[in-house]
PQR file with spaces between the fields and no chain letter, atoms N, CA, C, O and H, PARSE charges and radii, in Angstrom:
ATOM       1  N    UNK     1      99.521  105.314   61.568 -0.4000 1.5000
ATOM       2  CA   UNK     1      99.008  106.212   62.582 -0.0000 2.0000
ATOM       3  C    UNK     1      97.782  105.588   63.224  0.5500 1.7000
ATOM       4  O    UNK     1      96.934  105.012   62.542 -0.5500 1.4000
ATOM       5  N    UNK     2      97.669  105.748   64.977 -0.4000 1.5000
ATOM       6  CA   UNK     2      96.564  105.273   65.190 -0.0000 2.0000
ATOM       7  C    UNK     2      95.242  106.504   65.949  0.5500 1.7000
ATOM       8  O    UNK     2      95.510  106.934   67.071 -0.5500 1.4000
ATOM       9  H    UNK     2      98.358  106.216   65.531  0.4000 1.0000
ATOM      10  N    UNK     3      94.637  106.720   65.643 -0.4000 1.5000
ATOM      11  CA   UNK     3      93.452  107.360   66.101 -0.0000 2.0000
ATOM      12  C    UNK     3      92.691  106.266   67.499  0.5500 1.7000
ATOM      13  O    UNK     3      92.082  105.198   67.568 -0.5500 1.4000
ATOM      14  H    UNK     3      94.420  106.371   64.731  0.4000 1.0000
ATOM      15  N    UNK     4      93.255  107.463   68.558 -0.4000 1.5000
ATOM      16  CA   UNK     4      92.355  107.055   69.679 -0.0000 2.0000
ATOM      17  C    UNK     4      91.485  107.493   70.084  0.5500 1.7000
ATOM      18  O    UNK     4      91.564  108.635   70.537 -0.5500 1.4000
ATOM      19  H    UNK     4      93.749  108.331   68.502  0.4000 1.0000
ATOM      20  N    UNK     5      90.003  106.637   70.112 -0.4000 1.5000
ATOM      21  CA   UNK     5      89.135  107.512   70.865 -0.0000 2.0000
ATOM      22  C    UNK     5      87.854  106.694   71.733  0.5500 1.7000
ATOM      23  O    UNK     5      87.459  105.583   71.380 -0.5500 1.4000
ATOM      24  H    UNK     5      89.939  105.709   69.745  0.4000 1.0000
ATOM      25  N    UNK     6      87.316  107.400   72.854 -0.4000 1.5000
ATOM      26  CA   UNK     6      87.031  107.239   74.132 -0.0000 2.0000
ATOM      27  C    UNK     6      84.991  107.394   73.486  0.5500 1.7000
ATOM      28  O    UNK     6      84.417  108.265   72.833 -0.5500 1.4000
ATOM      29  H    UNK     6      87.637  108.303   73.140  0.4000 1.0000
ATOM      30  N    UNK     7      84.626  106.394   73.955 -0.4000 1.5000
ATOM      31  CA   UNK     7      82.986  106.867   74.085 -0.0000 2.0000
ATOM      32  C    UNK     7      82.805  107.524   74.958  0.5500 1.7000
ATOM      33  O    UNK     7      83.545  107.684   75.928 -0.5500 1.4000
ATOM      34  H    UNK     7      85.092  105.686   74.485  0.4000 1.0000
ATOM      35  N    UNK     8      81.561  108.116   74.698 -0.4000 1.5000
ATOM      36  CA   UNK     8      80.448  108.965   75.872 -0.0000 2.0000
ATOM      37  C    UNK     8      80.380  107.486   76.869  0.5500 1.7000
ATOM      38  O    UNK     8      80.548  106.323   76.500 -0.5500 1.4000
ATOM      39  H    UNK     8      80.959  107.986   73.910  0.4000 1.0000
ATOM      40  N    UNK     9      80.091  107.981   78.150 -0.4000 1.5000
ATOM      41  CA   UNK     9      79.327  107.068   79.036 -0.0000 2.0000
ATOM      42  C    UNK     9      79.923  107.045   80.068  0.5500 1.7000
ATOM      43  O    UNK     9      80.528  108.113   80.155 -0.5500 1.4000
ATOM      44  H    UNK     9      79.954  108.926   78.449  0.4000 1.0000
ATOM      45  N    UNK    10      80.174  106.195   81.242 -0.4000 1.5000
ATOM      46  CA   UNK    10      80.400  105.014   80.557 -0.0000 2.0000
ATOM      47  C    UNK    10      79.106  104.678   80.008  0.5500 1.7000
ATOM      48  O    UNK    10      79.483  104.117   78.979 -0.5500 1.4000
ATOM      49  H    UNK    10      79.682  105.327   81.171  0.4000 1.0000
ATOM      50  N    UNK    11      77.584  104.617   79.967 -0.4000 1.5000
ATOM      51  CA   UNK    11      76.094  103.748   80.208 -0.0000 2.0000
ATOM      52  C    UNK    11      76.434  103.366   78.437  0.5500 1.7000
ATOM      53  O    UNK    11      75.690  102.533   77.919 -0.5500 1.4000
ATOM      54  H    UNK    11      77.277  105.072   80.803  0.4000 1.0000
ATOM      55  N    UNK    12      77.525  103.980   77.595 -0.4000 1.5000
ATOM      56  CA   UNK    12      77.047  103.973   76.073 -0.0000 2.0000
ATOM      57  C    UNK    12      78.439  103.183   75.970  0.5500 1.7000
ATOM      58  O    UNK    12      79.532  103.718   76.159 -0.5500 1.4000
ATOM      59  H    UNK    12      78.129  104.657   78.016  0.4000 1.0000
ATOM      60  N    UNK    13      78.286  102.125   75.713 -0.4000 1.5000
ATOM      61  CA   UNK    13      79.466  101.244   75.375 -0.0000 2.0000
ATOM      62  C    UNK    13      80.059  101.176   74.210  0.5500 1.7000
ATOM      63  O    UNK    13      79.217  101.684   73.468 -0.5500 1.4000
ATOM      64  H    UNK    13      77.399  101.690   75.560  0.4000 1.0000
ATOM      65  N    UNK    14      80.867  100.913   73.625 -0.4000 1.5000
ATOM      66  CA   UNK    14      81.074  100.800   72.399 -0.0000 2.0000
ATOM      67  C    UNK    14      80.748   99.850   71.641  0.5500 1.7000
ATOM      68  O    UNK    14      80.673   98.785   72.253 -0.5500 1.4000
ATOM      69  H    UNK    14      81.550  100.501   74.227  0.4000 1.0000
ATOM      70  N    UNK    15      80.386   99.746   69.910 -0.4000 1.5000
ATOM      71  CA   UNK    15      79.735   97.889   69.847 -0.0000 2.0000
ATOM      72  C    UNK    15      80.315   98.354   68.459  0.5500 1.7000
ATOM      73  O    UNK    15      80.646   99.513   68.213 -0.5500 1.4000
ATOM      74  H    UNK    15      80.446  100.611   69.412  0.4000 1.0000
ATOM      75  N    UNK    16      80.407   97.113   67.435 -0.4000 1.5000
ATOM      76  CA   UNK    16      81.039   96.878   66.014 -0.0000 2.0000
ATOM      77  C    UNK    16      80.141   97.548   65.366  0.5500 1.7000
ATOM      78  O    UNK    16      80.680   98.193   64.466 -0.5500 1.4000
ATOM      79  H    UNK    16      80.137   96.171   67.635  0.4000 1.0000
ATOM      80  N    UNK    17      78.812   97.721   65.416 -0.4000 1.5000
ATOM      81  CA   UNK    17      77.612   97.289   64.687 -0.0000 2.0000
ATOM      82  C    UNK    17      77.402   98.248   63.558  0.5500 1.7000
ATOM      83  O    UNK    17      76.932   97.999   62.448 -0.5500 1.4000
ATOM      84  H    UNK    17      78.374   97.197   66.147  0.4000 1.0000
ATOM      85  N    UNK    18      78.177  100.300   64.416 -0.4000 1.5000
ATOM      86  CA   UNK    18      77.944  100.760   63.746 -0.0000 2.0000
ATOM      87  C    UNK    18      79.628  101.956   64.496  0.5500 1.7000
ATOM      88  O    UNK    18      80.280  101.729   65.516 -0.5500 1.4000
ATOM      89  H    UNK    18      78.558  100.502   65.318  0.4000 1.0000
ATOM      90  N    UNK    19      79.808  103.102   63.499 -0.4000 1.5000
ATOM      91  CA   UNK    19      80.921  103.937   64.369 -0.0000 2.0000
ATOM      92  C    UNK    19      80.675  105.023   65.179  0.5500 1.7000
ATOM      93  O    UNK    19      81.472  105.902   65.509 -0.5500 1.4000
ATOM      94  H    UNK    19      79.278  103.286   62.671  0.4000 1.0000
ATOM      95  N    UNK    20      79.013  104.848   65.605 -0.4000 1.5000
ATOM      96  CA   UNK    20      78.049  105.920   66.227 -0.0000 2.0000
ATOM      97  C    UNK    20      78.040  107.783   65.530  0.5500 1.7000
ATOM      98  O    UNK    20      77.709  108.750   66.217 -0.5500 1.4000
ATOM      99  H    UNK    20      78.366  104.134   65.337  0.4000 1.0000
ATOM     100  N    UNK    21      78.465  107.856   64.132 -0.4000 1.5000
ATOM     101  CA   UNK    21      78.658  109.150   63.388 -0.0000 2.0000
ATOM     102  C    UNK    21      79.839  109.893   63.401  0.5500 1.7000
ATOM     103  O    UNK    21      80.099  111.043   63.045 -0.5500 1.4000
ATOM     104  H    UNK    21      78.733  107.071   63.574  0.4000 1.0000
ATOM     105  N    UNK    22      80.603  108.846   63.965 -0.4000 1.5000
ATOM     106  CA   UNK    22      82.206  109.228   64.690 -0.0000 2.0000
ATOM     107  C    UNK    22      83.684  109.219   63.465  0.5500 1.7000
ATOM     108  O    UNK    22      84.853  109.595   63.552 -0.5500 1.4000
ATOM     109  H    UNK    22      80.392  107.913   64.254  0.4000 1.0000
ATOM     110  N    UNK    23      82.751  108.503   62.245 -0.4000 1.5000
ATOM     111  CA   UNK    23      83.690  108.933   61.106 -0.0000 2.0000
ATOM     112  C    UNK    23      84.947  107.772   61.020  0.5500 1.7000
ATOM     113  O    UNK    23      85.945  108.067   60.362 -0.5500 1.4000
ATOM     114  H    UNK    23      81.801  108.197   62.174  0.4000 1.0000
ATOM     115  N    UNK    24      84.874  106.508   61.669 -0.4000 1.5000
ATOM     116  CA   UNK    24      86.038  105.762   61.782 -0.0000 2.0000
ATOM     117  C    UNK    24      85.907  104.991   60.799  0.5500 1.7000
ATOM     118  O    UNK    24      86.814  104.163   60.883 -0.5500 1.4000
ATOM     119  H    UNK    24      84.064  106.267   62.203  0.4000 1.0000
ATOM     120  N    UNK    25      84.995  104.709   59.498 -0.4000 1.5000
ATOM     121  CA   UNK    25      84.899  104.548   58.414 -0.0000 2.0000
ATOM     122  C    UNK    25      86.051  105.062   57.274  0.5500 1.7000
ATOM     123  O    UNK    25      86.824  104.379   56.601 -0.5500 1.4000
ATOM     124  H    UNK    25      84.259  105.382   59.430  0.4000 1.0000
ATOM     125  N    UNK    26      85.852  106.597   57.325 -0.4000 1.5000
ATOM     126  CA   UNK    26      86.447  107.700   56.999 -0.0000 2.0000
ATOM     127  C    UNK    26      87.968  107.160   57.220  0.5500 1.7000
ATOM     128  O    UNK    26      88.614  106.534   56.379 -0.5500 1.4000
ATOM     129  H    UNK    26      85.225  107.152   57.872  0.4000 1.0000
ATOM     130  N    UNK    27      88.396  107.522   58.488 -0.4000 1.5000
ATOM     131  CA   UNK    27      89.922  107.246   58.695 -0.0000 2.0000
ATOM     132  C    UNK    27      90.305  105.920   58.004  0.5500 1.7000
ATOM     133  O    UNK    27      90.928  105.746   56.957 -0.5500 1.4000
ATOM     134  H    UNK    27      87.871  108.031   59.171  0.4000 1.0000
ATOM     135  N    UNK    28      89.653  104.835   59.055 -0.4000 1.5000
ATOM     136  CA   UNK    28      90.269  103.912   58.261 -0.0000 2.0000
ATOM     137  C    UNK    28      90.672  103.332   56.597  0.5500 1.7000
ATOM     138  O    UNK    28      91.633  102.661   56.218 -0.5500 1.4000
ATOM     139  H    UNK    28      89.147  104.976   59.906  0.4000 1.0000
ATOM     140  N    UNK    29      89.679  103.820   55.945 -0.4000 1.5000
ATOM     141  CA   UNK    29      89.761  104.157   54.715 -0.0000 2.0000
ATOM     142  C    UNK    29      90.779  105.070   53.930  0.5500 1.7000
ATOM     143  O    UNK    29      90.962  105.245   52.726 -0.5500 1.4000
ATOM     144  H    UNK    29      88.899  104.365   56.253  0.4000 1.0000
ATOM     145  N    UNK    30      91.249  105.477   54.823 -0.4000 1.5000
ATOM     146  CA   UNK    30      92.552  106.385   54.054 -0.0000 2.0000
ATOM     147  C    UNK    30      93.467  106.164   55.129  0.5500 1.7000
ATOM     148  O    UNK    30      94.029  107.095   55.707 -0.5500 1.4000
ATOM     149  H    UNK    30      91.101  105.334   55.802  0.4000 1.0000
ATOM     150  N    UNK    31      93.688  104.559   55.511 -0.4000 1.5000
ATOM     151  CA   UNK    31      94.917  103.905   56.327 -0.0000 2.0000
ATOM     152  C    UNK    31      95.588  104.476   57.411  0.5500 1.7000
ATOM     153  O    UNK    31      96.801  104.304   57.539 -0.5500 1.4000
ATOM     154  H    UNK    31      93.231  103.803   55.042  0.4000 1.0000
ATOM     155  N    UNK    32      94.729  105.347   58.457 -0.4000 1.5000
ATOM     156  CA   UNK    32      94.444  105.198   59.843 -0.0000 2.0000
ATOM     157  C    UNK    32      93.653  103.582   60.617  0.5500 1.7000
ATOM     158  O    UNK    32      92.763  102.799   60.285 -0.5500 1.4000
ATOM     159  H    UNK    32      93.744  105.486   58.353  0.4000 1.0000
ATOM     160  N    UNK    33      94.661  103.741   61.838 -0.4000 1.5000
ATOM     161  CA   UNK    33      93.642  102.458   62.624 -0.0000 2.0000
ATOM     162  C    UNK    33      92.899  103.326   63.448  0.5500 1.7000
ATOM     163  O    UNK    33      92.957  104.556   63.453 -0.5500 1.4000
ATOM     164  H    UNK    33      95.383  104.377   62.108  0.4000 1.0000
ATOM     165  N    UNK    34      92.156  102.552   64.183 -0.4000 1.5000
ATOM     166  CA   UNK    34      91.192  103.196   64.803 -0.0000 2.0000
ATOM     167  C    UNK    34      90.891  102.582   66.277  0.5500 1.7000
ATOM     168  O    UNK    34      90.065  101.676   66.166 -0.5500 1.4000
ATOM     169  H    UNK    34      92.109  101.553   64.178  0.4000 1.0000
ATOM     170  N    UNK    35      91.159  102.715   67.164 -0.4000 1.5000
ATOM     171  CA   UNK    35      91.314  102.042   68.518 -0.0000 2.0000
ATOM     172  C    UNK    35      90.340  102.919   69.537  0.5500 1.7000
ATOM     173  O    UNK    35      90.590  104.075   69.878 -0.5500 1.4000
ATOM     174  H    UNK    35      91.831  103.451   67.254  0.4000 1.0000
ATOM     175  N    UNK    36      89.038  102.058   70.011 -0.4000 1.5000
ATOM     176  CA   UNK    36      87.912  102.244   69.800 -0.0000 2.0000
ATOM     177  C    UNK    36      87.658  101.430   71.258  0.5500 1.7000
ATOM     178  O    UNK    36      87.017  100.381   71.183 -0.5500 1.4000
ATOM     179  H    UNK    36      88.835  101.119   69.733  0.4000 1.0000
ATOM     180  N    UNK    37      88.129  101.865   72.558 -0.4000 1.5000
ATOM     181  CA   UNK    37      88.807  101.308   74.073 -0.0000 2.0000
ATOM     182  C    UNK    37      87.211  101.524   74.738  0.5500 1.7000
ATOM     183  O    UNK    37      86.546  102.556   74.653 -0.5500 1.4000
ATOM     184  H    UNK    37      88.650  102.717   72.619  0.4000 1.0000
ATOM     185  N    UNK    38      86.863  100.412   75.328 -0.4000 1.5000
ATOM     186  CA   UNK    38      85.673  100.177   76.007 -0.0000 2.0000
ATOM     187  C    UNK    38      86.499  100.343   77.545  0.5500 1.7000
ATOM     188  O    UNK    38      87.217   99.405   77.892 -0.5500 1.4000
ATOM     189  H    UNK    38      87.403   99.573   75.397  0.4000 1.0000
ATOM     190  N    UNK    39      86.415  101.151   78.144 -0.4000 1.5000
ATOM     191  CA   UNK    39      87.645  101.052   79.419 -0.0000 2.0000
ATOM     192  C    UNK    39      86.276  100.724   80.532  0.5500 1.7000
ATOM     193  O    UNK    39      85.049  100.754   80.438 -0.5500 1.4000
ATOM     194  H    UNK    39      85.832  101.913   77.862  0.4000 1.0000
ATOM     195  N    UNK    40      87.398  100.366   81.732 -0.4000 1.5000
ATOM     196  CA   UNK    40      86.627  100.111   82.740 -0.0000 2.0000
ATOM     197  C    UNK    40      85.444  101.196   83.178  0.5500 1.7000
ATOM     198  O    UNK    40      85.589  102.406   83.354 -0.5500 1.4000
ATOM     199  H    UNK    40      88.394  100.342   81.809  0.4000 1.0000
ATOM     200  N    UNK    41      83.954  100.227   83.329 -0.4000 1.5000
ATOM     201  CA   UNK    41      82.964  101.137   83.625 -0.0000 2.0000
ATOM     202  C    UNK    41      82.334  100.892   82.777  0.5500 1.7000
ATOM     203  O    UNK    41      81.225  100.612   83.232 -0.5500 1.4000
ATOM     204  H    UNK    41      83.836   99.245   83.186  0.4000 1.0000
ATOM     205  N    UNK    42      82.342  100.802   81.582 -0.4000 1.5000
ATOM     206  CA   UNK    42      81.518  100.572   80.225 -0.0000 2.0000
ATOM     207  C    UNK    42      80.637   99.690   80.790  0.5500 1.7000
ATOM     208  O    UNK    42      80.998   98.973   81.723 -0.5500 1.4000
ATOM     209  H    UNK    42      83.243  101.030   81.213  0.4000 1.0000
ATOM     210  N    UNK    43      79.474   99.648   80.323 -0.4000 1.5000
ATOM     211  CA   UNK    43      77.916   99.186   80.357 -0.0000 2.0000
ATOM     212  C    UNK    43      78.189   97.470   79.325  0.5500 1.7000
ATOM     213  O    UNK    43      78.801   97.471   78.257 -0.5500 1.4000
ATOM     214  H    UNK    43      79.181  100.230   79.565  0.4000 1.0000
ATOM     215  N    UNK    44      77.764   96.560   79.772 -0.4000 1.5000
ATOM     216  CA   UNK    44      77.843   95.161   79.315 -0.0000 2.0000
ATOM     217  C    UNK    44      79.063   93.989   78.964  0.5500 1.7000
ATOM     218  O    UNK    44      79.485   93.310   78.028 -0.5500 1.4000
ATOM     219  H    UNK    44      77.267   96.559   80.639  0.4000 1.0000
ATOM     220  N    UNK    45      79.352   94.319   80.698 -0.4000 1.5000
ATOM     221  CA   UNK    45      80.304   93.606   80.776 -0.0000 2.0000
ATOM     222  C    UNK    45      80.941   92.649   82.464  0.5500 1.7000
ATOM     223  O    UNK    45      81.952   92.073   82.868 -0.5500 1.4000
ATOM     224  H    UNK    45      79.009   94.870   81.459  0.4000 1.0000
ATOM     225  N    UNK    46      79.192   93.103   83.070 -0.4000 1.5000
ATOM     226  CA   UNK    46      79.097   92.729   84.378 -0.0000 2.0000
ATOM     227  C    UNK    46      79.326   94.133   85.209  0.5500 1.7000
ATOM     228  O    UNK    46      80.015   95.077   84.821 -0.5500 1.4000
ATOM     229  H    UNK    46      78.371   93.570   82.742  0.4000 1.0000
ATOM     230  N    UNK    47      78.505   94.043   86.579 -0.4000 1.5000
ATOM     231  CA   UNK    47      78.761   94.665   87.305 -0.0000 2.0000
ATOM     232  C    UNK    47      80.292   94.924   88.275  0.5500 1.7000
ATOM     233  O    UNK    47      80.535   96.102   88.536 -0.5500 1.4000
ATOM     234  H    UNK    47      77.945   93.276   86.895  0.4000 1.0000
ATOM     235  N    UNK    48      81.105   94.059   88.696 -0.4000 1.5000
ATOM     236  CA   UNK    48      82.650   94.336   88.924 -0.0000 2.0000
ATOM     237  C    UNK    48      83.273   94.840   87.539  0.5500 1.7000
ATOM     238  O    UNK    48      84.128   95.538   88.083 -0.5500 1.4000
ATOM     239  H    UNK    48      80.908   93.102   88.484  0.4000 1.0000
ATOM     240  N    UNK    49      83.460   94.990   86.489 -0.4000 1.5000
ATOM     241  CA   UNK    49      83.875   95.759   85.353 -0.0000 2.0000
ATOM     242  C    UNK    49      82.874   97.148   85.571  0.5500 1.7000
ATOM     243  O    UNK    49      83.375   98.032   86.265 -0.5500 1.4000
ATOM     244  H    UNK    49      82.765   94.423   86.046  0.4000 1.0000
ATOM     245  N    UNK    50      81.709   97.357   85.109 -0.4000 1.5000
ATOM     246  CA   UNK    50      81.536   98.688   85.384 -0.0000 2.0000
ATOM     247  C    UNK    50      81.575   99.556   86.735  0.5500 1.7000
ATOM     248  O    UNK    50      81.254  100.744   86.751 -0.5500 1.4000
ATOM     249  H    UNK    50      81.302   96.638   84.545  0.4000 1.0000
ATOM     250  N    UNK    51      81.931   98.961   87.678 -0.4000 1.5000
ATOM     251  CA   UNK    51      82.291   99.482   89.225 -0.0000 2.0000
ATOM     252  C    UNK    51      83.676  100.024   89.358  0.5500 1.7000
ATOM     253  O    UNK    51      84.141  100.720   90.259 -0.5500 1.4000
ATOM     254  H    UNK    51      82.192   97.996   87.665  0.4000 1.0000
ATOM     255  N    UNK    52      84.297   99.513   88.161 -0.4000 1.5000
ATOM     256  CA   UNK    52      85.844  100.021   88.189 -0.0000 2.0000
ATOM     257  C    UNK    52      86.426  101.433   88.407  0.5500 1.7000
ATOM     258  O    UNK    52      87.407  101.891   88.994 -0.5500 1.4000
ATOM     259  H    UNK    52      83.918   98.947   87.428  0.4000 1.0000
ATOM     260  N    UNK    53      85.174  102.035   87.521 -0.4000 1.5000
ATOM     261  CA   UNK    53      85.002  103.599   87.464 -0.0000 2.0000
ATOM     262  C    UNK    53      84.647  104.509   88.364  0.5500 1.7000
ATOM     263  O    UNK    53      84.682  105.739   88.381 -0.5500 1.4000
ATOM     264  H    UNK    53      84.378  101.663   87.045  0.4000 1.0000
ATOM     265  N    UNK    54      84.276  103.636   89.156 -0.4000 1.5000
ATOM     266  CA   UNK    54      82.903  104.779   90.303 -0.0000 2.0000
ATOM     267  C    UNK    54      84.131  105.403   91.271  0.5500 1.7000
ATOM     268  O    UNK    54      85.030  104.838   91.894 -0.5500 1.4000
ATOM     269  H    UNK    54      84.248  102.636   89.142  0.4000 1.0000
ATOM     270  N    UNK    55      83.757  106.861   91.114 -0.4000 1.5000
ATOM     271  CA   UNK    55      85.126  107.638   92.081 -0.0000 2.0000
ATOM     272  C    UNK    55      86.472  107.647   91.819  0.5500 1.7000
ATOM     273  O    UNK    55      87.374  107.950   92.600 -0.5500 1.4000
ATOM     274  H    UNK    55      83.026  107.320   90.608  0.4000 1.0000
ATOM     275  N    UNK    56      86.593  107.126   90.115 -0.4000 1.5000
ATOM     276  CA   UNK    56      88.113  107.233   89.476 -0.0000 2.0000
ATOM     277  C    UNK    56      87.653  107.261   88.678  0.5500 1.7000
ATOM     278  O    UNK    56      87.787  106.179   88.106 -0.5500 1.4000
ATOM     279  H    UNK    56      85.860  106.880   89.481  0.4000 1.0000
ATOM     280  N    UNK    57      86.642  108.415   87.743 -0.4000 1.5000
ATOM     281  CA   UNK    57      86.300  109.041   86.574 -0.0000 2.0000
ATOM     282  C    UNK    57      88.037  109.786   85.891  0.5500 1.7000
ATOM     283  O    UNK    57      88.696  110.428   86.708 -0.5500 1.4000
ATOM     284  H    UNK    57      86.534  109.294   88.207  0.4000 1.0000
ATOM     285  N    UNK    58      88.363  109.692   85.063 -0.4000 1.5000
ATOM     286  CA   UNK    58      89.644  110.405   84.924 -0.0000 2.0000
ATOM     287  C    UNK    58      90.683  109.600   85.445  0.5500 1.7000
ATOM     288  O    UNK    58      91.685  110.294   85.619 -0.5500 1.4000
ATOM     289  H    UNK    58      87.828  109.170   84.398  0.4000 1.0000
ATOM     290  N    UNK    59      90.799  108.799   85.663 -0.4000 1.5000
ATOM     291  CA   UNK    59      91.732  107.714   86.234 -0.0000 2.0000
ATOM     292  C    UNK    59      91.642  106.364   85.513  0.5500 1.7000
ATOM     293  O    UNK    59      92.563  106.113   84.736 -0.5500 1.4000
ATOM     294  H    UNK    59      89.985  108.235   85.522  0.4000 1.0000
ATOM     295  N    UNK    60      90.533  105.340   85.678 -0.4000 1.5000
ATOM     296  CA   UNK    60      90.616  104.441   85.011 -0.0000 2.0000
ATOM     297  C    UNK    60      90.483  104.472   83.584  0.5500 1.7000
ATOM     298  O    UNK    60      91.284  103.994   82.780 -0.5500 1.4000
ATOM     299  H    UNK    60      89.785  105.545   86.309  0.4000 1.0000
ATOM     300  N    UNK    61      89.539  104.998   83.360 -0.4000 1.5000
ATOM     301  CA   UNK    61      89.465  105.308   81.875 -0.0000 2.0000
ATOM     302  C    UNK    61      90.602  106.087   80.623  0.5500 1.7000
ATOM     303  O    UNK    61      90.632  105.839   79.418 -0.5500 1.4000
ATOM     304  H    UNK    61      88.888  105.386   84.013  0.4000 1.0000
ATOM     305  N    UNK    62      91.396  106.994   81.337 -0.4000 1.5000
ATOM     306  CA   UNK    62      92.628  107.282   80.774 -0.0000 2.0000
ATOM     307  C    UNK    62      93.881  106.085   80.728  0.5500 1.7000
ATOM     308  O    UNK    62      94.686  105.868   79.822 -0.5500 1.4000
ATOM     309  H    UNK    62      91.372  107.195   82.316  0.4000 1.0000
ATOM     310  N    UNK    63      93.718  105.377   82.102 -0.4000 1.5000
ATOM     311  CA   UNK    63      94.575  104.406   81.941 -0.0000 2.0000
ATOM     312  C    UNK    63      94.369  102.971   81.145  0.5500 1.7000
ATOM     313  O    UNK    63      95.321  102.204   81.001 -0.5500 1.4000
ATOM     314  H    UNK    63      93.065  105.553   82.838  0.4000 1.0000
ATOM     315  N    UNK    64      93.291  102.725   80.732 -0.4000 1.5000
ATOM     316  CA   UNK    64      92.944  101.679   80.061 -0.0000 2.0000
ATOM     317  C    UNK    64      93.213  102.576   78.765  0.5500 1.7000
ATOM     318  O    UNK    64      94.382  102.378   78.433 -0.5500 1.4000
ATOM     319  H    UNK    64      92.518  103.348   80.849  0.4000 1.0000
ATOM     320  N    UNK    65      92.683  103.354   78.025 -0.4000 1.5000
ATOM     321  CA   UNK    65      93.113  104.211   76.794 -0.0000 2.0000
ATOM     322  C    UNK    65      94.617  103.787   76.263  0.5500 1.7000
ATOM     323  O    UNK    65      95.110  103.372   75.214 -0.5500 1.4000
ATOM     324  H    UNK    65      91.733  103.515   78.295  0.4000 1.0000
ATOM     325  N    UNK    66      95.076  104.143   77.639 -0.4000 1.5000
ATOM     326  CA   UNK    66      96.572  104.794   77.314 -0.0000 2.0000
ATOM     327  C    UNK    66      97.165  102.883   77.204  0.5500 1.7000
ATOM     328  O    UNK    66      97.793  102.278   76.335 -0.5500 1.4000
ATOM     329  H    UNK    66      94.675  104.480   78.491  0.4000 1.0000
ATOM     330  N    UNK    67      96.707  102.549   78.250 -0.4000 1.5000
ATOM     331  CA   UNK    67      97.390  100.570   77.853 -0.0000 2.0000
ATOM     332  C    UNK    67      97.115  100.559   76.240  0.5500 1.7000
ATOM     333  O    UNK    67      98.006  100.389   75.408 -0.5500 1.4000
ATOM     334  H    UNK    67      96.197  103.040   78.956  0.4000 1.0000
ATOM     335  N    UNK    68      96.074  100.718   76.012 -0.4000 1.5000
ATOM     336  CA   UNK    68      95.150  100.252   74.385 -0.0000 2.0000
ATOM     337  C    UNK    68      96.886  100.924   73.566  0.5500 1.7000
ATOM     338  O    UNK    68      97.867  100.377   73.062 -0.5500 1.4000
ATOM     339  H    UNK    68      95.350  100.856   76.688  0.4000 1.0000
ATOM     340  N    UNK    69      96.622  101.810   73.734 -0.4000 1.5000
ATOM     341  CA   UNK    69      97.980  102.539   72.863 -0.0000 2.0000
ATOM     342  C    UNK    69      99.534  102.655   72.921  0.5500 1.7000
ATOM     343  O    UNK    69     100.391  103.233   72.252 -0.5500 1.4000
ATOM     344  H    UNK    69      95.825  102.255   74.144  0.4000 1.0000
ATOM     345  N    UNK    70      99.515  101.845   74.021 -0.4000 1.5000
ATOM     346  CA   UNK    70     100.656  100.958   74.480 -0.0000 2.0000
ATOM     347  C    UNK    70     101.189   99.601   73.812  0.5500 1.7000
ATOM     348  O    UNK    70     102.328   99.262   73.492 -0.5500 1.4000
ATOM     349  H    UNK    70      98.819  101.375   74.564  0.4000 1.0000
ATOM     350  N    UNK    71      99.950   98.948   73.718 -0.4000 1.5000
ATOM     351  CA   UNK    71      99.690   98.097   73.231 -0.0000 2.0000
ATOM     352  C    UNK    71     100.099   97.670   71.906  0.5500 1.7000
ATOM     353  O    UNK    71     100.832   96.809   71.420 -0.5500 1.4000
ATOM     354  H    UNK    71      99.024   99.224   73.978  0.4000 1.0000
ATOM     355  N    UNK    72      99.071   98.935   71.371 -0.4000 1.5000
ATOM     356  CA   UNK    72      99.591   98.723   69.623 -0.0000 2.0000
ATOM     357  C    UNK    72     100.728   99.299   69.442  0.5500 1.7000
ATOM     358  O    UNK    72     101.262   99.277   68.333 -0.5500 1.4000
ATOM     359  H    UNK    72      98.475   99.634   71.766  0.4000 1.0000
């Protein structure tokens, strides 16, 4: 099973470092994956990547999600 989920932001990107209190420790630990989609717009990754978003809030970001889970 895979657990998808979307950060706040875009300005709050997603990073390894920590699972921001989001519990993906938890899942994965009892053999959930965890797919953890920085979609277009996300903060540190150049300005043409976070411009992707501007005026397709609900658009790009669902569709990059939904590739991620396509994917796997």
């Amino acid at each position: 099973a895979v657990l998808r989920y979307c950060h706040t932001g875009p300005p709050v990107p997603t990073t390894a470092r920590h699972d921001g209190g989001h519990g993906f420790q938890f899942w994965t630990s009892r053999g959930w994956a965890v797919a953890d989609v920085n979609y277009g717009g996300s903060t540190g990754y150049g300005r043409e990547y976070r411009d992707r978003l501007k005026g397709a809030w609900g658009v790009v970001d669902v569709e990059d999600v939904a590739a991620a889970a396509q994917h796997l």
